[in-house]
C-alpha positions as semicolon CSV with decimal commas, in nm:
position;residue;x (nm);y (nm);z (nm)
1;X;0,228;-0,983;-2,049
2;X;0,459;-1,270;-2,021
3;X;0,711;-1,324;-1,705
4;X;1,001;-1,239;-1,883
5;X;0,855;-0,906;-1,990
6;X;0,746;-0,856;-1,660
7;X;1,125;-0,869;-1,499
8;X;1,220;-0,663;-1,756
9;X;0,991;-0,392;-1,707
10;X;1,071;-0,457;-1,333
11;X;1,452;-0,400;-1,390
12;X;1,419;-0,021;-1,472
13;X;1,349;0,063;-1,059
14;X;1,667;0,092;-0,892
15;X;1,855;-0,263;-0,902
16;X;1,976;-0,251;-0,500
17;X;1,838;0,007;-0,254
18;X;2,054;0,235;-0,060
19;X;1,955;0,107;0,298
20;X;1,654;-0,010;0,438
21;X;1,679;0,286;0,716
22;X;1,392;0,536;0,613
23;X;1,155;0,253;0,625
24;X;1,284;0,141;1,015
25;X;1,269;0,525;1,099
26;X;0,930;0,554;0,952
27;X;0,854;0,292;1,147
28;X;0,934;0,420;1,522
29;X;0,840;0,738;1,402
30;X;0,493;0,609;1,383
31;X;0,484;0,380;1,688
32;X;0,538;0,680;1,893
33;X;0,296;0,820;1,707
34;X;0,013;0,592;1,786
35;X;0,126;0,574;2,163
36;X;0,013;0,930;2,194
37;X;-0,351;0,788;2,136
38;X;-0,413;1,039;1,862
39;X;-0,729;1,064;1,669
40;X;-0,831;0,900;1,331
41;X;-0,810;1,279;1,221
42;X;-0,473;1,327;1,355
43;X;-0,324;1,024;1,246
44;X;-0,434;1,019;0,846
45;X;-0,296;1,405;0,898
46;X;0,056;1,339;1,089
47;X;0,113;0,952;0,972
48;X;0,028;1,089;0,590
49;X;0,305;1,346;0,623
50;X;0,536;1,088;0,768
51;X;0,431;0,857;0,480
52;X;0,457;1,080;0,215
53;X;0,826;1,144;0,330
54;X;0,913;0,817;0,309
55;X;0,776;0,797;-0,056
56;X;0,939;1,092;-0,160
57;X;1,216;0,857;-0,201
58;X;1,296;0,544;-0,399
59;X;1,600;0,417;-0,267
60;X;1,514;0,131;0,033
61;X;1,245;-0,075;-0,104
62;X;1,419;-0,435;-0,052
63;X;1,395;-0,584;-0,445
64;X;1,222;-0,899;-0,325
65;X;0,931;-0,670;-0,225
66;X;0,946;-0,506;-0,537
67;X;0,839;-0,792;-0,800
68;X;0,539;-0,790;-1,002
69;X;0,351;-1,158;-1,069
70;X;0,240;-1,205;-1,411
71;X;-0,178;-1,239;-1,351
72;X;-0,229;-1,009;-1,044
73;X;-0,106;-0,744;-0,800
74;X;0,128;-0,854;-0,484
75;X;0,065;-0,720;-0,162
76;X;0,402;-0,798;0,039
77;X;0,408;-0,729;0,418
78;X;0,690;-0,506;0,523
79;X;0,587;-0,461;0,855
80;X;0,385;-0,573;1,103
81;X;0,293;-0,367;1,444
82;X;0,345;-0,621;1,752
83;X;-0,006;-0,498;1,881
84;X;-0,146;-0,534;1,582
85;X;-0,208;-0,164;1,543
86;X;-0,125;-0,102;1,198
87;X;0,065;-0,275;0,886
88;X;0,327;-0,161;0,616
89;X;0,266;-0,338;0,282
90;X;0,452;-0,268;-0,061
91;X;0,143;-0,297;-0,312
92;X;0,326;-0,411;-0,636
93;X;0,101;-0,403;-0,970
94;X;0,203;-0,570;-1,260
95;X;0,106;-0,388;-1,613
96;X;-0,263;-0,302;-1,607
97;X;-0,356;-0,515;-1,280
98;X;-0,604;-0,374;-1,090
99;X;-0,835;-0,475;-0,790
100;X;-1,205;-0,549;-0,756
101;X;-1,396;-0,257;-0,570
102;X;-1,319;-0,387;-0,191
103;X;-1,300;-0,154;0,144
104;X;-1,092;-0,209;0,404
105;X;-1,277;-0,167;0,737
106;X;-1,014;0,032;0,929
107;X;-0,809;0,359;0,824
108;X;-0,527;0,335;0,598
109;X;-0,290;0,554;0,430
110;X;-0,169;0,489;0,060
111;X;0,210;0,670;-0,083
112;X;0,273;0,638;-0,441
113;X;0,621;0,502;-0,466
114;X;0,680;0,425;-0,831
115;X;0,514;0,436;-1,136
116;X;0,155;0,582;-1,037
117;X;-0,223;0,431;-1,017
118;X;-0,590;0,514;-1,008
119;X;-0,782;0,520;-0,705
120;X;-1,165;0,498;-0,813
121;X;-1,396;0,592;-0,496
122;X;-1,709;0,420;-0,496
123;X;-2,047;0,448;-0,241
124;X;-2,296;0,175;-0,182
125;X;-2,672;0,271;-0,313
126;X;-2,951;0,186;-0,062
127;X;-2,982;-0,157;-0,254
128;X;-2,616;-0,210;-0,179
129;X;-2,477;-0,139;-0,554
130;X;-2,150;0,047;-0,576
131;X;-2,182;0,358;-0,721
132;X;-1,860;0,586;-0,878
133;X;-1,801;0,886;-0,607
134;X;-1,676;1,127;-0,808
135;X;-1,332;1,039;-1,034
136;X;-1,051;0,880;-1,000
137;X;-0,808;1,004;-0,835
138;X;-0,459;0,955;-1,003
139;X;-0,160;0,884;-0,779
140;X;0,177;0,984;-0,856
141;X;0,527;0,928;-0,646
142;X;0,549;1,120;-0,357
143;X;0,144;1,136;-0,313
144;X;-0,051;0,991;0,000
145;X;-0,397;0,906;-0,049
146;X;-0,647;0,880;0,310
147;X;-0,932;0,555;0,310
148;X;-1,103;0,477;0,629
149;X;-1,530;0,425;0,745
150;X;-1,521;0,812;0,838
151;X;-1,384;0,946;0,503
152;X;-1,454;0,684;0,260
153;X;-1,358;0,309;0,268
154;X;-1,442;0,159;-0,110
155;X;-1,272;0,210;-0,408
156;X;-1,102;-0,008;-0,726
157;X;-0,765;0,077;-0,801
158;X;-0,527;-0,026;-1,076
159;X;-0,213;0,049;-1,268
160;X;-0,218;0,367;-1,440
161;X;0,045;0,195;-1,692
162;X;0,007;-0,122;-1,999
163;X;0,342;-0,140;-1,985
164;X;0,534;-0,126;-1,674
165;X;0,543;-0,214;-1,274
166;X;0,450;0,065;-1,044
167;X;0,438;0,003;-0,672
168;X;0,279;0,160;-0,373
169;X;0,308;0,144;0,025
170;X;0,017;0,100;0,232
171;X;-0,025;0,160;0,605
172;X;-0,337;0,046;0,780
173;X;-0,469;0,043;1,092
174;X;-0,421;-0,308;1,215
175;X;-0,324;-0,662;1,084
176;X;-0,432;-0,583;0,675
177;X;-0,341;-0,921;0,582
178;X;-0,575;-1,090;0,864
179;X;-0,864;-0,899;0,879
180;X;-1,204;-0,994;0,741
181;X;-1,312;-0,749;0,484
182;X;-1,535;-0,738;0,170
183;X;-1,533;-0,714;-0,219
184;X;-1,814;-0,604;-0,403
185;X;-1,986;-0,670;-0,760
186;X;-2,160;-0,494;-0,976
187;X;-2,481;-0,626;-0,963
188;X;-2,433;-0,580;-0,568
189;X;-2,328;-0,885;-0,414
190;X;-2,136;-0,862;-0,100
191;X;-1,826;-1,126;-0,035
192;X;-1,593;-1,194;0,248
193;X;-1,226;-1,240;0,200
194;X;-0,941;-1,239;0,450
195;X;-0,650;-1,085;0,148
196;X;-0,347;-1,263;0,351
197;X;0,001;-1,208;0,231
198;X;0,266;-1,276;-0,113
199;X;0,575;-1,324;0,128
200;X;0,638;-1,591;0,403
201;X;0,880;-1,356;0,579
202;X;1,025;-0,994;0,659
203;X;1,270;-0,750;0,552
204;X;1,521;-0,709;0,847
205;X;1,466;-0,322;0,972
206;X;1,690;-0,385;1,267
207;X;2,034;-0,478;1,156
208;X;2,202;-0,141;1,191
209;X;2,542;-0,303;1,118
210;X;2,486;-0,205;0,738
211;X;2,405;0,176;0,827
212;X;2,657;0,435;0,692
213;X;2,901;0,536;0,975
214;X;2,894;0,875;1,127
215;X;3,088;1,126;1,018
């Protein structure tokens, strides 16, 4: 699909969010969260129901962190934990983009935000092949999806549309953009990548001068 068809499939989300709020408050909700030193079970259970709030609702996704590239997905940082212990990225798929079958090495949480996408789990055979682990799992808005080492860390996903944008939010248990992780063919082959970022800088969560007074 060309760019321009791309923006114009991209200009039927909302044209200028609300307020960036739910995404700050999600955010100190699950800082104080983590510094309870909860469990991996705890936190894909509590930080899932805090995520799928937050997706529940379309109205704060910055637009800049909303745009789909014409040859393959975007994965924009929102927000990055000081320690390092987990990351907020808007995963924005153009129409039919998908991923290779990759895991992730850490837990993460995925909310369906607009538009929806297939989550294909995968396991590795003793050989090292991938393998499809039952079926894909369809995502919808509002939905939270769980991935970590203990539950099941492989998969493929892509766009469950030809002909539009949709967008998720991921939340992962550390730096996602700078840790070492793997893709996987086929045929079994094994290869490093470090995924990195699509923006050079942040939304601003803290500028509470634009929050509605009040009443």
């Amino acid at each position: 699909m060309s760019t321009s068809a791309l923006a114009a499939v991209s200009a039927e989300a909302p044209a200028e969010p609300q307020s960036i709020a739910p995404l700050r408050d999600f955010v100190t909700a699950l800082s104080r969260l983590l510094d309870q030193q909860p469990t991996e079970a705890e936190i894909l259970s509590r930080a899932g129901t805090l995520l799928g709030a937050l997706v529940s609702r379309d109205d704060w996704l910055p637009v800049e962190y909303a745009q789909p590239h014409p040859e393959h997905f975007q994965q924009f940082l929102l927000h990055a934990d000081s320690g390092e212990r987990f990351s907020i990225v808007s995963f924005v798929w153009g129409p039919g983009q998908r991923t290779p079958i990759h895991d992730h090495t850490t837990w993460g949480l995925i909310g369906m935000l607009r538009g929806a996408e297939y989550s294909q789990p995968f396991k590795l055979d003793a050989q090292g092949k991938p393998h499809a682990d039952g079926p894909a799992i369809r995502l919808e808005p509002g939905a939270v999806e769980h991935v970590s080492p203990r539950v099941g860390d492989i998969h493929r996903v892509h766009n469950a549309f030809d002909d539009r944008t949709s967008i998720s939010i991921h939340v992962y248990g550390g730096n996602i953009g700078g840790i070492q992780r793997s893709v996987y063919t086929e045929d079994g082959e094994r290869k490093p990548f470090i995924s990195g970022y699509s923006n050079t800088h942040l939304p601003n969560l803290w500028d509470r001068s634009k929050d509605a007074p009040a009443s």
